[in-house]
C-alpha positions as CSV (number, residue, x, y, z in Angstrom):
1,X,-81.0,80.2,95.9
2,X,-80.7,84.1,97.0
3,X,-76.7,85.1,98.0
4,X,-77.7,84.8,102.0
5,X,-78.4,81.1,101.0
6,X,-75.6,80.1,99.3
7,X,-73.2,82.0,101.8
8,X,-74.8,79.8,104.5
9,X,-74.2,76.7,102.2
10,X,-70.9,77.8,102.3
11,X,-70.3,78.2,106.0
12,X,-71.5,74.9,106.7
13,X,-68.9,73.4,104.3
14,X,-66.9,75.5,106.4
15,X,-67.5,73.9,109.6
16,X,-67.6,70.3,108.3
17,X,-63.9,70.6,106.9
18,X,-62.7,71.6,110.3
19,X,-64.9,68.8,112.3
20,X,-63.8,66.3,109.8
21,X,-60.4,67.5,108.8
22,X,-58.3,64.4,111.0
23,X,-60.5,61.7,109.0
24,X,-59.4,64.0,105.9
25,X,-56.0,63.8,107.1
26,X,-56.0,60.3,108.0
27,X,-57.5,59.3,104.4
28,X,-54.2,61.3,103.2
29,X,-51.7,59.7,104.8
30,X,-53.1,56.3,103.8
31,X,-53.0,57.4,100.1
32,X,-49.5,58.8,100.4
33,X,-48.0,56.3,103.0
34,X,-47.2,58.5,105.5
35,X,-46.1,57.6,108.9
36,X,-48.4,58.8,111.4
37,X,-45.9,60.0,113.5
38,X,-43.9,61.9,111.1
39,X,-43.7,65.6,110.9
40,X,-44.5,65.0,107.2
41,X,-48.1,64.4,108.0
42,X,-47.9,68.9,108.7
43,X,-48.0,68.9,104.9
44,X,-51.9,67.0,104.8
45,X,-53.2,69.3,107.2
46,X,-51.7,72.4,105.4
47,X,-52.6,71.7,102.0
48,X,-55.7,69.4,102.2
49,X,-58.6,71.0,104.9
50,X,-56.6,74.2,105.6
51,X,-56.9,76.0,102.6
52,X,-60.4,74.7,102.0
53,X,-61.6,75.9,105.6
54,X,-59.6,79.3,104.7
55,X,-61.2,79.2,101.2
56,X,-64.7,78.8,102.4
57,X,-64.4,81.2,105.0
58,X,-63.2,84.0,102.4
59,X,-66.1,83.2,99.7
60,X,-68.4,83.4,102.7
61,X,-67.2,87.1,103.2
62,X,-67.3,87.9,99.7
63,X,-71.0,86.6,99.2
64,X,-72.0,88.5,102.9
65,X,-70.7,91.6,101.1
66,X,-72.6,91.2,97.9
67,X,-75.5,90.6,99.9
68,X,-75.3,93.7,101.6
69,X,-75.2,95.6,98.4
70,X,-71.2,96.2,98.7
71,X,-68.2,94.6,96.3
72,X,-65.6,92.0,97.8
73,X,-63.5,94.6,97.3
74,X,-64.9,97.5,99.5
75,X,-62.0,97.9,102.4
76,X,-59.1,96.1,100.4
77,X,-55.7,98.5,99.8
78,X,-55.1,99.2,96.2
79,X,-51.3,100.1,95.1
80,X,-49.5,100.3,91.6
81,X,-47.8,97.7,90.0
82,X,-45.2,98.1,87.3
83,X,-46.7,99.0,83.8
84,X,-49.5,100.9,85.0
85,X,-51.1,98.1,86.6
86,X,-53.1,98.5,89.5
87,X,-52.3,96.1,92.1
88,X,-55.0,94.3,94.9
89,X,-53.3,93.7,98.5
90,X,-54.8,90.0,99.5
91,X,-52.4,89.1,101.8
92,X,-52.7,90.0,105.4
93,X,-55.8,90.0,105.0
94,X,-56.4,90.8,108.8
95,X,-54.3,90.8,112.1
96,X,-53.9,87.2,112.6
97,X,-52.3,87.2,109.0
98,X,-50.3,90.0,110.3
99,X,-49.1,87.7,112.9
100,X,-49.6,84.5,111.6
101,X,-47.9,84.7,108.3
102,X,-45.5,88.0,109.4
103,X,-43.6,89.1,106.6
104,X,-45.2,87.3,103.9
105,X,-47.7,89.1,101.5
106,X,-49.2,89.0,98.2
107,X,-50.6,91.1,95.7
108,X,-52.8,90.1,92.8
109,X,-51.7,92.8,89.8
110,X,-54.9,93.2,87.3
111,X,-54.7,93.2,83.6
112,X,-53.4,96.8,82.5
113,X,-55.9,99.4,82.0
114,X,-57.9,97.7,85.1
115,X,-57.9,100.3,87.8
116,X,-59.5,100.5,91.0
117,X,-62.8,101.6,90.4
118,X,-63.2,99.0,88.0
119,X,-62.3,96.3,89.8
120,X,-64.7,96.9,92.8
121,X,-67.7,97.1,89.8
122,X,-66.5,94.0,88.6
123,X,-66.0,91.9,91.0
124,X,-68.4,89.0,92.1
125,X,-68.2,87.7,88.7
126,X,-71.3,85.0,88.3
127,X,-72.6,86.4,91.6
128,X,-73.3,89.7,90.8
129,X,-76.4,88.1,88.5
130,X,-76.8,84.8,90.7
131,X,-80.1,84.0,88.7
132,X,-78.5,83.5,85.6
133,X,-77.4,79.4,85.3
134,X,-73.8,79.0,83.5
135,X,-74.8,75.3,83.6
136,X,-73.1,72.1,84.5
137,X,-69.6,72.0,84.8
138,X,-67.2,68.6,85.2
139,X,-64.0,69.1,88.1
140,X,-61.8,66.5,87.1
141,X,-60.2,66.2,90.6
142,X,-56.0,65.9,91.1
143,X,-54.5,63.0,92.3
144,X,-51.6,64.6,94.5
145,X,-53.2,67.6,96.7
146,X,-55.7,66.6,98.3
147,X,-57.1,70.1,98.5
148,X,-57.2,70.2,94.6
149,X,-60.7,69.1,93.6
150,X,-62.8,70.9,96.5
151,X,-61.4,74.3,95.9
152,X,-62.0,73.9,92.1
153,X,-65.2,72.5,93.0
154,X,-65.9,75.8,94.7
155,X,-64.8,78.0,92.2
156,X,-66.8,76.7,89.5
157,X,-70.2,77.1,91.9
158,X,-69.4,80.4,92.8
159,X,-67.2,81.9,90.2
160,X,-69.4,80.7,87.7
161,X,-72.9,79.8,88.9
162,X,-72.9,76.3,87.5
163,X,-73.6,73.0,89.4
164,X,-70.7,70.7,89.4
165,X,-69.9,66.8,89.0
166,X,-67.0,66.1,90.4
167,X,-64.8,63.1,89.8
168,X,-61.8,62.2,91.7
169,X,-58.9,60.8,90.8
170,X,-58.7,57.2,91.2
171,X,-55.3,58.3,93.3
172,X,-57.9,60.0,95.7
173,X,-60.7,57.7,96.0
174,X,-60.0,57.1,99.5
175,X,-61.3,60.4,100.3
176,X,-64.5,60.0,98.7
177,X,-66.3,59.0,102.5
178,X,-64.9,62.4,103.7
179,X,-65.5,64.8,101.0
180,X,-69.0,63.2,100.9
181,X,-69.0,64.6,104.5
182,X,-67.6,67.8,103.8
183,X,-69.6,68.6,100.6
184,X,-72.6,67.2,101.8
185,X,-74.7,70.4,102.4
186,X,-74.0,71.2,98.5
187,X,-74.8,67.6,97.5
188,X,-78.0,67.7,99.1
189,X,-79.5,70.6,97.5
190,X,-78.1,69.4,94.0
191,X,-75.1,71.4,93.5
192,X,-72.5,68.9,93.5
193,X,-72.4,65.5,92.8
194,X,-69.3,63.2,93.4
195,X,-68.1,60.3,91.2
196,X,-65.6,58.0,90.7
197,X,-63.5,55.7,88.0
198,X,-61.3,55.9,85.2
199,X,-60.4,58.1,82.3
200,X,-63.5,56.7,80.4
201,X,-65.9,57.6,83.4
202,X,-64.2,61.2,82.6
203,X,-64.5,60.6,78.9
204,X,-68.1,60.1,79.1
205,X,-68.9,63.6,81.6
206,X,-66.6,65.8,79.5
207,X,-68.9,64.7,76.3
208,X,-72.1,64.8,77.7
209,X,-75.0,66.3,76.3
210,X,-75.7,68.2,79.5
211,X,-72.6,69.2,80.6
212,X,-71.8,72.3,79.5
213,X,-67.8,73.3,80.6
214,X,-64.9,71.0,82.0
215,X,-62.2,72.0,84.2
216,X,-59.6,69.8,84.9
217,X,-56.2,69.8,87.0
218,X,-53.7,67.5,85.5
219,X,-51.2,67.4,82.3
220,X,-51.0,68.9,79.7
221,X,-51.1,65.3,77.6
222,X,-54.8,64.7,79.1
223,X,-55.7,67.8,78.5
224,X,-54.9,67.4,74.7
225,X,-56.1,63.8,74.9
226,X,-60.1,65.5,76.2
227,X,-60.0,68.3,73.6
228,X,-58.3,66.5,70.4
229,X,-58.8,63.3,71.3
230,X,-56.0,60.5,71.9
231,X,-53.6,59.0,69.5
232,X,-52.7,60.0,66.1
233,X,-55.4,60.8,65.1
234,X,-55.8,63.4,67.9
235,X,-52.6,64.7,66.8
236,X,-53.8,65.1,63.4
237,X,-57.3,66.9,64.8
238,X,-54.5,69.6,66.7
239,X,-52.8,70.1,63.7
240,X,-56.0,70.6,61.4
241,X,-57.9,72.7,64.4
242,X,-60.5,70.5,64.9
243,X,-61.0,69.5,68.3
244,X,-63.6,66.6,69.5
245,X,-64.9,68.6,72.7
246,X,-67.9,70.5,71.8
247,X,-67.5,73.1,74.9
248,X,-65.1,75.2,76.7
249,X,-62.2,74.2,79.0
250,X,-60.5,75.4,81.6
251,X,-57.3,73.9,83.1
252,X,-54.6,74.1,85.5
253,X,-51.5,71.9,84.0
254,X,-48.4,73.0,85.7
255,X,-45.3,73.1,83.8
256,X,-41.4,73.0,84.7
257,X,-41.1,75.8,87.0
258,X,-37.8,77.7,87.6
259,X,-35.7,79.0,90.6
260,X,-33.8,82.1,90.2
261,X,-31.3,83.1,92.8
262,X,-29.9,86.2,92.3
263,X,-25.7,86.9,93.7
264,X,-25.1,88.7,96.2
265,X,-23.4,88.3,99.7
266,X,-25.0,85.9,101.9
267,X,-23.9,84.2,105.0
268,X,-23.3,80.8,105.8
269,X,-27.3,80.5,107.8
270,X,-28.4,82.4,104.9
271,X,-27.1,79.4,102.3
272,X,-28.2,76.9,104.3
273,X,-31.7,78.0,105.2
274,X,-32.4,78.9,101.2
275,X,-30.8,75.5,100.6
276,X,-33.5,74.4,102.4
277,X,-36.3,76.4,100.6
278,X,-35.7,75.0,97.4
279,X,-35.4,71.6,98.4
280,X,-39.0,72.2,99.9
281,X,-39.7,73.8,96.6
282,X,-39.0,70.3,95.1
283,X,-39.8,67.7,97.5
284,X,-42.9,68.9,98.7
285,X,-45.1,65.9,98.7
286,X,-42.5,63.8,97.2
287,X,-41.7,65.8,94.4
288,X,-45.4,65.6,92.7
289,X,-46.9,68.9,92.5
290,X,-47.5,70.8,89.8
291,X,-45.7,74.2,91.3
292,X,-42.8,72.2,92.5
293,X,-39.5,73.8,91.4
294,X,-37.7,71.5,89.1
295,X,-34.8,73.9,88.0
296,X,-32.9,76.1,89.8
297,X,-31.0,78.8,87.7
298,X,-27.5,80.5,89.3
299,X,-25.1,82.8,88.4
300,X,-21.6,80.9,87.5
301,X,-20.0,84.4,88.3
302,X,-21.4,84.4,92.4
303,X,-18.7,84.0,94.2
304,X,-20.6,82.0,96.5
305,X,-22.4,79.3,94.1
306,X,-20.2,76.2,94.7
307,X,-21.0,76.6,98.7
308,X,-24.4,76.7,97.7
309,X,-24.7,73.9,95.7
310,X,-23.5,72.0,98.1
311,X,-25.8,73.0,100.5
312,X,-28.4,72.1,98.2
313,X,-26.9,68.7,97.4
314,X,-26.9,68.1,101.3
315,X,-30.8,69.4,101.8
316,X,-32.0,67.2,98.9
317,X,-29.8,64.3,100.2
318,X,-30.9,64.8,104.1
319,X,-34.9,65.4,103.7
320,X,-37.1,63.0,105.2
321,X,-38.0,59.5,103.8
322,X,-41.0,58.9,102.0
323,X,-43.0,56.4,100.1
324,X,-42.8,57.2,96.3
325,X,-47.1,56.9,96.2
326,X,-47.7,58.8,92.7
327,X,-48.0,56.7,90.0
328,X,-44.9,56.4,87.3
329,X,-42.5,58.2,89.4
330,X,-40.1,55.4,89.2
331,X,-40.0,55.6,85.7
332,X,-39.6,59.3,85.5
333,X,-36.6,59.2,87.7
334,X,-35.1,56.5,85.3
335,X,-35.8,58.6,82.5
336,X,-34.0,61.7,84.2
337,X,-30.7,59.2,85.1
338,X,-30.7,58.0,81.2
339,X,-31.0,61.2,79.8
340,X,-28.8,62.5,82.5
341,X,-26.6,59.6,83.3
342,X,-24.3,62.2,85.1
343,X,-26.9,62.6,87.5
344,X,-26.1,62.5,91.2
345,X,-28.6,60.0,92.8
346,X,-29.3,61.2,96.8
347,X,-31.4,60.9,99.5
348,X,-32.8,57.4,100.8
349,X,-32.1,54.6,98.1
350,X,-30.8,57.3,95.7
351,X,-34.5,57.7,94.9
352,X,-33.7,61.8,94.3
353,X,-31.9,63.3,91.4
354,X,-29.8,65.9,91.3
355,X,-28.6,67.4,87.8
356,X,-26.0,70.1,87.6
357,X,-25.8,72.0,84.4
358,X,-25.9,69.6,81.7
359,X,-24.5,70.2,77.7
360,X,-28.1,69.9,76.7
361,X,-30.7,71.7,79.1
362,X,-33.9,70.6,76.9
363,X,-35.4,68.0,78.1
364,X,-34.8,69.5,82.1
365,X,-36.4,72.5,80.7
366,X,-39.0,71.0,78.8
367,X,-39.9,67.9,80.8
368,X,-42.5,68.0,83.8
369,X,-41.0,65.0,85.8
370,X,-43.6,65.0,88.5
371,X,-41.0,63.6,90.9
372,X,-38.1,63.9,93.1
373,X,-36.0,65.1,89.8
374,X,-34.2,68.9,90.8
375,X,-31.8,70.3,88.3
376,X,-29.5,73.3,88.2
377,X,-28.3,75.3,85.2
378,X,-25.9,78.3,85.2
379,X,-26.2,81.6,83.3
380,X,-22.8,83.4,82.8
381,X,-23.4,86.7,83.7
382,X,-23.6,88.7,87.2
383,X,-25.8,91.5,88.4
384,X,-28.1,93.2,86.4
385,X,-27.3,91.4,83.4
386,X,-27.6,88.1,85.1
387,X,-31.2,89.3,85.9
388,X,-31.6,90.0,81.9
389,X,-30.7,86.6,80.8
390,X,-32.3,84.8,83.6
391,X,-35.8,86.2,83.0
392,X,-34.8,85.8,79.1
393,X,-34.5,82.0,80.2
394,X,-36.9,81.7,82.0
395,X,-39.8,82.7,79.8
396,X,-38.1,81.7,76.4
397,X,-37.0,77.8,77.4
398,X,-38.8,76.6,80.3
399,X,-42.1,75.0,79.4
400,X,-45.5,76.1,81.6
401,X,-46.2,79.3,83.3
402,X,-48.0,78.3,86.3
403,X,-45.1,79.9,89.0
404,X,-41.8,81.2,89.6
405,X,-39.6,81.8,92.6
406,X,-37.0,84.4,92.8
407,X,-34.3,84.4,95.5
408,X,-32.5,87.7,96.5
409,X,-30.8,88.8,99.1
410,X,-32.5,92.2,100.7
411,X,-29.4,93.9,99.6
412,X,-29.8,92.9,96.5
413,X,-33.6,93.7,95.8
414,X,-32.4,97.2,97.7
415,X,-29.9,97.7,94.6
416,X,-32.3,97.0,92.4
417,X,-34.5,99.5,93.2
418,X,-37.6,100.0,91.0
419,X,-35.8,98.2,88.4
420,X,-36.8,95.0,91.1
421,X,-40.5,95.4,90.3
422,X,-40.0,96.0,86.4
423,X,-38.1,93.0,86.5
424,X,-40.8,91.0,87.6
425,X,-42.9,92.4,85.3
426,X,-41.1,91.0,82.6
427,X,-41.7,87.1,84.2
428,X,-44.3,85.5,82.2
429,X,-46.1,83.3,85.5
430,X,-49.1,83.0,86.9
431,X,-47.6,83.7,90.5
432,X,-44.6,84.9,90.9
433,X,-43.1,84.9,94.6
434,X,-40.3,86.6,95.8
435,X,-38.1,85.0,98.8
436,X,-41.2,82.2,99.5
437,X,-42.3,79.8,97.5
438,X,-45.5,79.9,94.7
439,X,-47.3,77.6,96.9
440,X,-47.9,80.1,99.3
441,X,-50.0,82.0,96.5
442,X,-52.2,78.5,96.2
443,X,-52.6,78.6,100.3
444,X,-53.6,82.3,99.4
445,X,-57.8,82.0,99.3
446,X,-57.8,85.5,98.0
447,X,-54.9,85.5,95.6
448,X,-55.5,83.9,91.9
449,X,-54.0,80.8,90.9
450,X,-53.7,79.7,87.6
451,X,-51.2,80.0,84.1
452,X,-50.0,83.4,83.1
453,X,-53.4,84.6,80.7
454,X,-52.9,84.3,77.0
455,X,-52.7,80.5,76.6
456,X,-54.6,78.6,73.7
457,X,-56.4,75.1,73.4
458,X,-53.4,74.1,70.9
459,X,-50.5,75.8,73.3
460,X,-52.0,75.1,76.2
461,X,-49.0,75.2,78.1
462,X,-49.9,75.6,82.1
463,X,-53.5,76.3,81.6
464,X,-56.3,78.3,80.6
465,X,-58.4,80.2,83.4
466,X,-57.7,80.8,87.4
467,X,-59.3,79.3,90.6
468,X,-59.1,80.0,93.8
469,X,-59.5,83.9,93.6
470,X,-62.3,84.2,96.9
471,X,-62.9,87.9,96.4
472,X,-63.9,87.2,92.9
473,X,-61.6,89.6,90.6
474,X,-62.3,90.3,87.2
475,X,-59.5,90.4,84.8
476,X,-56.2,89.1,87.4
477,X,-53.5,88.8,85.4
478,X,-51.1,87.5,87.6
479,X,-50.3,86.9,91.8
480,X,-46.7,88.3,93.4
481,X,-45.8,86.8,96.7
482,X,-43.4,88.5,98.8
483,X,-41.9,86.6,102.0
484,X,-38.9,87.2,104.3
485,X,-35.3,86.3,103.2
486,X,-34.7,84.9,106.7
487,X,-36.1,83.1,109.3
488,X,-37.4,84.9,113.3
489,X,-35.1,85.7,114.9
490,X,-32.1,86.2,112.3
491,X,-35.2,88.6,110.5
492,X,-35.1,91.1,113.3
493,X,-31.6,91.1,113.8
494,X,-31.0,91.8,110.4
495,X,-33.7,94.7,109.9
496,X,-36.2,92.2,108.5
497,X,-39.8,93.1,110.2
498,X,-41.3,89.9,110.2
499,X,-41.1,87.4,113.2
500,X,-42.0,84.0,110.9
501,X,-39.7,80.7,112.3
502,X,-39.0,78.4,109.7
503,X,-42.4,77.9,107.7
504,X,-44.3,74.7,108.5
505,X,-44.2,73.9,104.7
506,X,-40.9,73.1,104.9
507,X,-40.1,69.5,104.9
508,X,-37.3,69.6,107.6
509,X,-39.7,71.6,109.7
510,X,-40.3,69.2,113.2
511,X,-43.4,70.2,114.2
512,X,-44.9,70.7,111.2
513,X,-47.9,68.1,111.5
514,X,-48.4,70.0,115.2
515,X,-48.7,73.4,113.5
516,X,-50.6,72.3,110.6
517,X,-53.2,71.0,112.9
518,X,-53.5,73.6,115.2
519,X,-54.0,76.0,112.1
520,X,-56.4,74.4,110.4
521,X,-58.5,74.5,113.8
522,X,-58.0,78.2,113.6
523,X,-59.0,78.6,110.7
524,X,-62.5,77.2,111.8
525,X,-62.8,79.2,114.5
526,X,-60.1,82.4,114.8
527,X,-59.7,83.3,118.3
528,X,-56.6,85.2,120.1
529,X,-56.5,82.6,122.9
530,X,-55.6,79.8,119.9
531,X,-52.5,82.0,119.2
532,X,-49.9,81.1,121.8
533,X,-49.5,77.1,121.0
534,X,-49.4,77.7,117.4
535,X,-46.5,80.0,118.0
536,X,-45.0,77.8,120.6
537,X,-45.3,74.9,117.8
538,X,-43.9,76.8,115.2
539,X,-41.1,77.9,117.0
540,X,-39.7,74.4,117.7
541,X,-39.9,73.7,113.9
């Protein structure tokens, strides 16, 4: 198909997620059981069609432009990143980012010794030579975002050039009516075909004959269990180097994924509104995602840590009631409380842990929990050197590098200076984001998303490979996320130019299934007149 084919494939795909996105929704908040009612139901909208309409609409631009004979980067800002790096500005990507998302931004820094001029040559990646077949490629689909398995879907058609089997989850066979909908221009040409069952329906695709490359979102246990195979005796293949899969992998696997909050002087709104943040960092959609933060890492010299652990404590403790829906969270949490029998259990039923700075940080540092599990560990040191030991921590003992937050006061990143930037350099993470939390980078169409690069098929750690990544860059090493220490209106009154309320992530946020919906039907169709009641929404959040 020429490039003016597929982009129109694309738009259509486009259009169905926003005409079908309440049955998507709906499907969603039977899986998860939701309460219709609930402000809860904001995180569906947000993270299932919304970045997929937003996605969609991105790779549409990207393929219009190498159509016309341009890159997907002609018109995007360049800057420098630390190192020599040179650094692609994805996010605003327009006006109504400007204004919908003020304050936040993001910038995707390339491998070093990648500058400008390169990257524009080399981006489109498959699509700059859209004759040439990469083959068949297996998505094995997530079980907890719903978004998950059509975006990875996406990439590998476009990214890649191959046609793709899909199979869900067996969490997420409830969506297979609607994403048979959604996908269906790409299913009737061939492209895609969806599937369903167990891990030996997935066995069988990621060793066929005709399949030629798996990607697969999940942890990294299955991921050793496809390439070595299961058992002993696929620990005894990863020791000797001999894996069973005849073809390459790709993989997005999460990891335990820190919180660093740096000292410095904050108010009493300040403490409680980052209280806030990271326990949306945790108990977004229950607690399983694979970005969610599952250790927080403080300074026992701030002056101000006790105050904020206790607003933390209170945040976890006070946030919405949900159904437990992802399968083994219940024993996860009871393997948290007996390795942690100090534990503070919170929250409705005491269903959420809390651990504060245990004798033995291993197993919280090593152990994805994949549920409503949040600990907290403290570094003795202030300042600068806190900074030191903190990134020393975090890339040294934590297992993964899919993301990391950082919390700092504007002060404090003032202080800092240039040393700021070098110090995230140092972080070994996929996405890093600064004052927001990593899973703005996956809402991001045109930031990357994916492990820090460098990982191995026996230290797999968070992945191999990125998705997402709509203007197609060659050679991302990484995504930084900036947003806005405080919410509009404390932001202006404080010098902070960005007028964002509370963000409709957040899972205290009131009107966060109003928002959600109201963007998503933006995104299918942007208009200025759509603006005002999804700022009046957002501002009762």
């Amino acid at each position: 198909m020429s490039l003016a084919e597929r982009r129109r494939l694309l738009e259509r795909v486009h259009e169905l997620t926003v005409s079908h996105a309440a049955e998507w929704v709906d499907a969603a908040i039977g899986i998860k059981g939701l309460d219709r009612n609930s402000p809860l139901v904001g995180e569906e909208w947000i993270s299932g069609p919304y970045p997929v309409a937003t996605g969609t609409a991105a790779l549409s631009a990207s393929l219009a432009a190498l159509e016309a004979g341009r890159s997907p980067l002609d018109g995007v800002s360049f800057g420098a990143a630390p190192g020599g790096r040179t650094a692609v500005k994805v996010l605003p990507a327009g006006v109504y980012d400007k204004l919908l998302l003020s304050g936040f931004s993001a910038e995707v820094w390339l491998e070093p010794g990648v500058d400008a001029d390169t990257a524009r040559r080399q981006a489109g990646l498959a699509q700059l030579d859209p004759a040439r077949t990469n083959g068949v490629g297996v998505v094995l689909g997530a079980g907890n975002i719903t978004s998950i398995a059509p975006l990875d879907t996406l990439y590998e058609l476009i990214a890649h050039n191959r046609v793709v089997a899909l199979k869900l989850n067996p969490i997420t066979d409830p969506l297979l009516p609607v994403l048979s909908k959604v996908l269906e221009p790409l299913i009737e040409v061939g492209a895609v075909r969806l599937l369903t069952g167990g891990a030996d329906v997935g066995a069988y695709l990621v060793r066929h004959e005709l399949v030629d490359h798996v990607h697969m979102t999940g942890s990294a246990l299955t991921h050793d269990a496809i390439v070595w195979g299961p058992g002993e005796e696929g620990v005894r293949r990863k020791a000797a180097g001999e894996p069973v899969l005849d073809k390459q992998i790709t993989s997005e696997l999460g990891g335990v994924s820190p919180t660093i909050v740096l000292p410095g002087r904050w108010s009493r709104a300040d403490i409680e509104f980052q209280a806030e943040h990271v326990a949306t960092q945790r108990l977004h959609n229950g607690g399983y995602n694979c970005i969610a933060a599952q250790v927080v890492v403080l300074s026992s010299r701030w002056a101000q840590r006790d105050e904020f652990l206790e607003a933390l404590r209170s945040a976890v403790d006070r946030a919405p009631a949900r159904a437990a829906y992802y399968p083994g969270s219940a024993a996860r949490v009871e393997s948290a409380t007996q390795t942690y029998p100090d534990a503070q259990r919170l929250g409705p039923e005491g269903g959420r842990v809390l651990v504060t700075d245990p004798d033995d940080r291993k197993p919280l540092l090593q152990t994805e929990y994949f549920a409503p599990v949040l600990g907290v560990i403290d570094v003795d040191a202030d300042g600068a050197e806190f900074a030191i030991r903190a990134i020393e921590v975090a890339n040294d003992q934590f297992v993964g590098t899919l993301g990391i937050n950082i919390i700092a006061h504007p002060a404090t990143i003032s202080e800092f200076g240039e040393r700021f930037d070098s110090m995230l350099e140092g972080l070994r993470y996929g996405t890093i984001a600064v004052n927001a939390w990593t899973g703005v980078g996956y809402l991001t169409a045109n930031a990357t998303w994916g492990a820090f690069p460098g990982h191995t098929l026996d230290d797999v750690q968070s992945g191999i490979g990125v998705v997402h990544n709509a203007l197609l860059i060659d050679s991302p090493e990484r995504t930084v996320v900036r947003g806005p220490f405080r919410p509009s209106p404390r932001s202006l009154m404080h010098g902070e130019f960005a007028i964002s309320p509370k963000p409709p992530w957040f899972v205290d946020n009131r009107t966060a299934a109003t928002t959600g919906r109201l963007l998503t039907g933006f995104a299918g169709a942007p208009a200025w007149s759509k603006l005002p009641a999804i700022f009046a929404s957002a501002l009762r959040g």
